[in-house]
C-alpha positions in Angstrom: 87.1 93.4 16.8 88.8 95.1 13.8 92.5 94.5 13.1 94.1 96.8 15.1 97.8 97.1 14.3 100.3 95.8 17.6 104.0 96.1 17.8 106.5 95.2 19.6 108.2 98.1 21.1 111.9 97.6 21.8 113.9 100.1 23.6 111.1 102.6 22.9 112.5 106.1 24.0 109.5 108.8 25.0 111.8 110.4 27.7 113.0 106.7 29.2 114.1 103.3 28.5 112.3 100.5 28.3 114.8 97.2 28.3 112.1 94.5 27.8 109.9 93.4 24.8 105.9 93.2 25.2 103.6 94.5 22.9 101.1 97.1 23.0 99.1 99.2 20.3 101.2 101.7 18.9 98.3 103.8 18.0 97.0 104.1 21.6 100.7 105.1 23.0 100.3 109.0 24.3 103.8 110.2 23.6 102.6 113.6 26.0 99.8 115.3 27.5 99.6 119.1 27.0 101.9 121.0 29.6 102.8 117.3 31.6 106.1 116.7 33.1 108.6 115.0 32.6 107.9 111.1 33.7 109.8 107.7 33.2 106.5 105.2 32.6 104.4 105.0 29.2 100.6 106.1 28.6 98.5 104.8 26.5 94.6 105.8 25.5 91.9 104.9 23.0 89.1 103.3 22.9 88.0 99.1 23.1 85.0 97.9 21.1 82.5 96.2 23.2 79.8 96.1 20.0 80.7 96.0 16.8 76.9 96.2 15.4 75.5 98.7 18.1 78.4 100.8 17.8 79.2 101.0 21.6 82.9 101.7 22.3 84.4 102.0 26.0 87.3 104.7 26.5 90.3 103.9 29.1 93.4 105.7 29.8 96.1 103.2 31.1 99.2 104.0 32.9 102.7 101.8 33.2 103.8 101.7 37.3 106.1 103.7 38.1 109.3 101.3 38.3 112.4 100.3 36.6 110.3 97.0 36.4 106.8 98.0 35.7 105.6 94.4 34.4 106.9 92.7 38.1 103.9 94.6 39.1 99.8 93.7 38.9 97.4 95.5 37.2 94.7 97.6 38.9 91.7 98.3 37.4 89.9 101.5 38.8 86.2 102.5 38.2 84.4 105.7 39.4 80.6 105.4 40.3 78.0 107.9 40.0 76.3 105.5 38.5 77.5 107.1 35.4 80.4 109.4 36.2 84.0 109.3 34.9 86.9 107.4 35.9 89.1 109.8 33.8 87.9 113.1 36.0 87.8 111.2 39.0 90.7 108.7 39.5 93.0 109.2 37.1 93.3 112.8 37.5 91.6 114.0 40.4 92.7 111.2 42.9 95.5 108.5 42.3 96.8 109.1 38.5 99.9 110.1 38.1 99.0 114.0 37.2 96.3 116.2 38.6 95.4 119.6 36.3 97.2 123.0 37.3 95.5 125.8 38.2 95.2 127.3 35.1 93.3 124.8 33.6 96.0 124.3 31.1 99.0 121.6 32.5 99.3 119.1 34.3 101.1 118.6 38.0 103.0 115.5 39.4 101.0 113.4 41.5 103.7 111.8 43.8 101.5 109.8 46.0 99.8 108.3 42.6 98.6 104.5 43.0 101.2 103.8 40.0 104.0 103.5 42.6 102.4 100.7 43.4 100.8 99.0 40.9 100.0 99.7 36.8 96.9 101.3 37.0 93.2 101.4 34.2 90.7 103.4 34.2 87.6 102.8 31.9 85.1 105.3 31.4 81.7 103.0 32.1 79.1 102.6 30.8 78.5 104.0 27.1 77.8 107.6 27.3 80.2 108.6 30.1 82.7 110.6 29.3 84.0 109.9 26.1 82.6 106.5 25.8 79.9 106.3 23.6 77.4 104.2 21.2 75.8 104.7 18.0 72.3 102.9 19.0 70.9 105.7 21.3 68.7 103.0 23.4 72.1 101.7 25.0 71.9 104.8 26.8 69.4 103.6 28.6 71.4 101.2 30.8 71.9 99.9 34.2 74.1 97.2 36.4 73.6 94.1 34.9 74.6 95.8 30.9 76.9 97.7 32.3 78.9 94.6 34.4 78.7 92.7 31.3 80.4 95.3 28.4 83.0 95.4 31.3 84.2 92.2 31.4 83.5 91.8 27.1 85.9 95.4 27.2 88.2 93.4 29.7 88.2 90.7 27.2 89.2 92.5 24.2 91.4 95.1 26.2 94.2 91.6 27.2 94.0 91.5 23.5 95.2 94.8 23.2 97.9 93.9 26.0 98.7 90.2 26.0 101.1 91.2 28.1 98.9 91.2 31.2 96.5 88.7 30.5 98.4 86.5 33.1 99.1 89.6 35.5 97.7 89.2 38.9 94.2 91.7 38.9 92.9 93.9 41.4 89.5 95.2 41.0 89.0 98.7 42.8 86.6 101.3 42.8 84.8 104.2 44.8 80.8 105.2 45.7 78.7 103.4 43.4 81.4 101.1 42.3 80.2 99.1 45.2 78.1 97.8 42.5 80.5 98.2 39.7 83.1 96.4 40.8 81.3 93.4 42.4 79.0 93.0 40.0 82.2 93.0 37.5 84.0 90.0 39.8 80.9 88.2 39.6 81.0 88.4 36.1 84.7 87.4 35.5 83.9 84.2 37.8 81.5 83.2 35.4 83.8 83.4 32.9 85.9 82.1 34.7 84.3 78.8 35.4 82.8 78.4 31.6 86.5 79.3 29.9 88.5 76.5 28.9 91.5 79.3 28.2 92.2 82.3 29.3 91.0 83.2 33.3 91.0 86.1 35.0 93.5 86.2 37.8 91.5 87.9 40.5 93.9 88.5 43.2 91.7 90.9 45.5 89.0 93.6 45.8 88.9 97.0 47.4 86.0 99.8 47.3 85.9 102.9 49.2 83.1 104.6 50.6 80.6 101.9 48.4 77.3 102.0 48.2 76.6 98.7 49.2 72.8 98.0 50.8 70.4 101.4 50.6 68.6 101.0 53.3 71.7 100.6 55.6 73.9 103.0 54.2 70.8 105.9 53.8 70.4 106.2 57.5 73.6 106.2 58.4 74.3 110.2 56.6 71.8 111.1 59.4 73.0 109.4 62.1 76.8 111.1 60.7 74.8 114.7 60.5 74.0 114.4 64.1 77.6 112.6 65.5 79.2 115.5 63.6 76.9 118.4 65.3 75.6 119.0 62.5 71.9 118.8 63.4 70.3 119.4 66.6 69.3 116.3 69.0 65.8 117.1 68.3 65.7 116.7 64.9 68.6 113.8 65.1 66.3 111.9 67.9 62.7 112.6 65.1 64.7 111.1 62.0 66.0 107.3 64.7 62.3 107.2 66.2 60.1 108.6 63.0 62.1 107.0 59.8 62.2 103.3 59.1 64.0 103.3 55.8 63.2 99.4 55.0 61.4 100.7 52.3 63.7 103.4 50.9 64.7 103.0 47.6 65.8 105.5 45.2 62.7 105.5 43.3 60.6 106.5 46.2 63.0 107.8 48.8 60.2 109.4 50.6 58.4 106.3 51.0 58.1 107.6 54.8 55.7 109.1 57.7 55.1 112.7 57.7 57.1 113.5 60.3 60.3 111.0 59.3 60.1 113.1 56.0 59.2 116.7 57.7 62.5 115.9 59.7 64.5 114.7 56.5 64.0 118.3 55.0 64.5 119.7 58.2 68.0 118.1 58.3 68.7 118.5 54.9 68.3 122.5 55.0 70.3 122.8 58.6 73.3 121.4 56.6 72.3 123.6 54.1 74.6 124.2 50.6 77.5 125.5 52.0 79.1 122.3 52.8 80.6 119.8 50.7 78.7 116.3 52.1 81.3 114.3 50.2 84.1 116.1 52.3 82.4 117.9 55.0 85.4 119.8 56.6 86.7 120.5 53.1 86.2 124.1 52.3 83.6 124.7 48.9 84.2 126.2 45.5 82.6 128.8 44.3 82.7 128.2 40.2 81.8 131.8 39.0 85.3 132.6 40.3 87.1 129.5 39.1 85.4 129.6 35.7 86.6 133.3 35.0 90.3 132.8 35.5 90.2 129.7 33.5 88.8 131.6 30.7 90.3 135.0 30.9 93.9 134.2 32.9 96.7 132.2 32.3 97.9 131.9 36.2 95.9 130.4 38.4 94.6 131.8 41.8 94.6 129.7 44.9 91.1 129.4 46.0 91.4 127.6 49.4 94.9 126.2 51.2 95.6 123.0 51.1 93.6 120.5 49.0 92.2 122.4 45.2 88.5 122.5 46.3 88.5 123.6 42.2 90.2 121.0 40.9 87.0 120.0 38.7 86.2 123.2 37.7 90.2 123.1 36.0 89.6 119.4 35.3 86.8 120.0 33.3 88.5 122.6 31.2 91.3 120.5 30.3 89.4 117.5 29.6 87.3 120.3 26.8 90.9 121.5 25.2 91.2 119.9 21.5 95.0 119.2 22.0 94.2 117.5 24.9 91.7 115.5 23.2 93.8 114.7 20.3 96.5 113.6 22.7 94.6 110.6 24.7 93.0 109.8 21.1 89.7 110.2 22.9 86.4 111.5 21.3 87.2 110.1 18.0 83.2 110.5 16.5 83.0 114.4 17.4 80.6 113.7 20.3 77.4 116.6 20.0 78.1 117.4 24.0 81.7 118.3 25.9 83.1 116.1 28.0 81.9 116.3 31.8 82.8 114.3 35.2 79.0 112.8 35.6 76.8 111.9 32.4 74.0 114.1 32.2 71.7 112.7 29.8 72.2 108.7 30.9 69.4 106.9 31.6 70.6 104.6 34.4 68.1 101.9 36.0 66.5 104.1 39.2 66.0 100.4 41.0 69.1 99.0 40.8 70.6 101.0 43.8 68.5 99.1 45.6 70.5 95.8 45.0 72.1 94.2 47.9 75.4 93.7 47.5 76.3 91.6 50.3 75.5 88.3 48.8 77.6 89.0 45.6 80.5 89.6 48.1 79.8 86.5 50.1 80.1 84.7 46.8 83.5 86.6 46.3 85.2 85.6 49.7 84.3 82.0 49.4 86.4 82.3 46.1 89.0 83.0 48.3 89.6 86.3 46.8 90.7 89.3 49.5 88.1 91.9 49.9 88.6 95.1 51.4 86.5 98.2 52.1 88.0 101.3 53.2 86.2 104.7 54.2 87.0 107.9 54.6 85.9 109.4 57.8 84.9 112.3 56.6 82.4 111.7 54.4 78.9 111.8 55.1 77.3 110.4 51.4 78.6 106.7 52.1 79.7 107.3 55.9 81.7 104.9 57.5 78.7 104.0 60.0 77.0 101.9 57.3 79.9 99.9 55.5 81.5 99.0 59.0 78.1 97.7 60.0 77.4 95.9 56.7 81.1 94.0 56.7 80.5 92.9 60.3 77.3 91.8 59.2 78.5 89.7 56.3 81.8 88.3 58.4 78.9 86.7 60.4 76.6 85.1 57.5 80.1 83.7 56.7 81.1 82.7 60.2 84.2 84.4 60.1 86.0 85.5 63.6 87.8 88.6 64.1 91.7 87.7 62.8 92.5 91.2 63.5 91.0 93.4 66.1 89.3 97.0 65.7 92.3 99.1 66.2 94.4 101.7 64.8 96.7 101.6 61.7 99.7 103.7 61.4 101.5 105.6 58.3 104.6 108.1 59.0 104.2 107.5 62.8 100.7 108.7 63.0 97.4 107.1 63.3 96.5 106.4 59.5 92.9 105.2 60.8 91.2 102.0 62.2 90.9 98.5 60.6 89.6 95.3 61.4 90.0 91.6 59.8 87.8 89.0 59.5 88.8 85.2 58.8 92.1 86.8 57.1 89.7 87.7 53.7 87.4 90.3 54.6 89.2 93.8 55.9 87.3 97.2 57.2 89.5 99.8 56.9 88.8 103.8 57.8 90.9 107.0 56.4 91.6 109.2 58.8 90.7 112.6 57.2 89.7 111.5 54.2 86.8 112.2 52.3 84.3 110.0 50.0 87.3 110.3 47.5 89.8 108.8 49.7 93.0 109.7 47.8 92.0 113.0 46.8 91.6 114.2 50.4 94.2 111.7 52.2 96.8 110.9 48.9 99.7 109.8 51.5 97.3 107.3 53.4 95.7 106.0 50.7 98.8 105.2 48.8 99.8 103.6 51.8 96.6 101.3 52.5 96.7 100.3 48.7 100.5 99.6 48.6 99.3 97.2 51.8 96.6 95.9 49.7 98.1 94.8 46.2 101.0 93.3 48.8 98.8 91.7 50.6 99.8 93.2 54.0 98.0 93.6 56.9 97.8 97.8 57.7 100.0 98.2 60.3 99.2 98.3 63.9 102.9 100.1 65.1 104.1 103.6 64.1 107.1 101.4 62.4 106.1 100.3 58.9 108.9 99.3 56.1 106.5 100.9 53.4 106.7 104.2 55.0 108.2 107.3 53.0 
């Protein structure tokens, strides 16, 4: 790494008081963010070199808990899947941040259920060529899990450098969607290290993905069998995709490896849904972007498209992500990248086999390190539906001979039922949402706040409508 100039910041006033000593790198701080509010926790942004010679460079944004004591708490690190879609867009400013863009396209808003209430939170934009992470040798674009597990944990590496603070900071590794392979893929790799370092460790205290892709040919099936529990196919056509479709061969490089008729009824399925319902969300109402994208361009107010959740929020996202002061704020795209800044890479060449890994092992592995793993789903969600990952973690508490420690029942937050959970040998945990969708905090940010507060505390989810974490 090149020198990079650290400080020790003492009494450091950007709108607060800070009354310790730790160092950080001055020249990542963000003293503000275009139209943000006033907040009492620090922000820093830039970028951590994972290759000097090929020129790749990994972009995070990092955020200080949001506490009078922010280093009592752990650090969380947070990845978005895709595979190759932001962390920035999706996380940090579209789910459990600590600001979500305005209306307008042009400010931010107060996120008060953000995750940094709970813990300080990281968010890396992985791999190279997401976001505004990038490279300089254009055949590192063409990527896939194993090079993309491994500039994680060099970027984890150098980034304790940047923080030495936190190098002895309990870790949580957490994720969404195709992070089921992100983040256990990254655990596996930190346990390597792990066992071949003779000085620094990682302190893994626990694991959590939501909605994760986890084994295809499980999880595939199970957005059919959610279509039809949902009513949103007929029984006909429901009944031709159980009898007709085998799936032990989809993969997605030939995902109509099929019959005829399994793949006839596929289509069939796939139009009856149709395009006018969000499958990440499917009670969530759509937007329609010709509207959005004229008031961010010719208005300054913002009009409310739906009530209730911003269906638009990526559409306003997206246009503050592409404002140079904004840019110039979180330090990000330093080399002038040829292309704006978008939520999913469109010109990544990501492996088309490695969705086809089977995760479970590498979370066997996990849980015999004695490290906490939970998967959560939102119910609402029929991309990763709940159907799959509850069978898959029942699955894998058997290979592991674990018995039921909690049983399948509900959890409560604010006196209502937050959604159902299960435990397995007090280290594996099954947890659904209620309401949420494939981006549990987005749609749910109360509840989800609430089963991550339970998670970094290592509390069981509550099985009473009295809780001490509740607002």
């Amino acid at each position: 790494m090149g020198q990079r100039r650290v400080v020790c910041l003492v009494g450091f006033l950007v709108g607060f008081f800070v009354s310790s000593c730790c160092c950080f790198p001055a020249e990542d701080l963000v003293v503000g963010l275009p139209g943000q509010p006033t907040v009492h926790f620090r922000q820093f942004a830039g970028y951590v070199d994972v290759d000097l010679k090929a020129g790749r460079s990994l972009f995070y944004y990092f955020v200080e808990a949001a506490d009078k004591d922010p280093h009592s708490k752990p650090l969380t690190l947070w990845l978005n899947g895709g595979p190759g879609c932001s962390s920035m867009g999706g996380g940090a400013f579209t789910e459990l941040g600590p600001f979500f863009p305005t209306g307008n396209g042009r400010g931010l808003r107060l996120n008060k259920m953000s995750w940094n209430k709970a813990s300080n939170l990281l968010f890396v934009e992985s791999p190279a060529g997401v976001g505004w992470s990038y490279s300089n040798t254009s055949s590192d674009y063409t990527c896939g899990d194993a090079s993309s597990a491994r500039d994680l944990r060099l970027f984890m590496i150098e980034w304790f450098k940047k923080f030495p603070a936190f190098k002895s900071r309990d870790l949580f590794l957490t994720g969404e969607s195709y992070a089921g392979h992100y983040i256990p893929q990254l655990a596996i790799e930190l346990l390597d290290h792990n066992e071949h370092s003779t000085n620094s460790k990682f302190n893994i205290k626990g694991i959590a993905i939501g909605n994760p892709l986890l084994k295809l040919d499980r999880d595939i099936p199970a957005t059919y069998e959610y279509f039809w529990s949902h009513g949103m196919i007929s029984d006909e056509v429901g009944l031709a995709i159980m009898n007709d479709c085998d799936f032990e061969d989809y993969t997605y490089a030939s995902p109509h490896n099929e019959s005829d008729s399994c793949n006839e009824a596929i289509e069939e399925a796939n139009a009856i849904v149709g395009d006018y319902i969000n499958n990440y969300d499917v009670i969530l109402d759509v937007c329609y972007p010709s509207i959005v994208e004229q008031e961010l361009r010719l208005r300054k107010t913002a009009t409310r498209i739906s009530y209730g959740v911003d269906v638009c929020m990526s559409y306003e996202r997206r246009f503050y992500f592409n404002l140079p002061e904004v840019q110039k704020a979180l330090h990000a795209n330093r080399t002038n990248l040829q292309y704006p800044w978008s939520m999913c890479s469109g010109f990544l060449n990501y492996s088309d086999t490695d969705g086809n890994i089977n995760i479970l092992p590498l979370l066997k592995r996990i849980v015999n390190n004695k490290i906490p793993v939970w998967v959560f789903s939102g119910d609402q969600d029929s991309v990763v539906p709940l159907m799959g990952s509850r069978t898959l973690i029942r699955e894998l508490a058997n290979e592991l001979n674990f018995k039921v420690t909690v049983p399948y029942g509900a959890w409560f937050h604010k006196k209502q039922v937050g959604g159902w959970a299960t435990e397995y040998g007090n280290l594996l945990t099954f947890a659904t949402v209620r309401g949420a969708a494939h981006m549990v905090p987005y749609a749910q940010p109360s509840r989800a706040l609430h089963l991550f507060s339970s998670f970094v505390r290592g509390r069981r989810l509550p099985n009473t409508t009295v809780s001490s974490m509740d607002d």
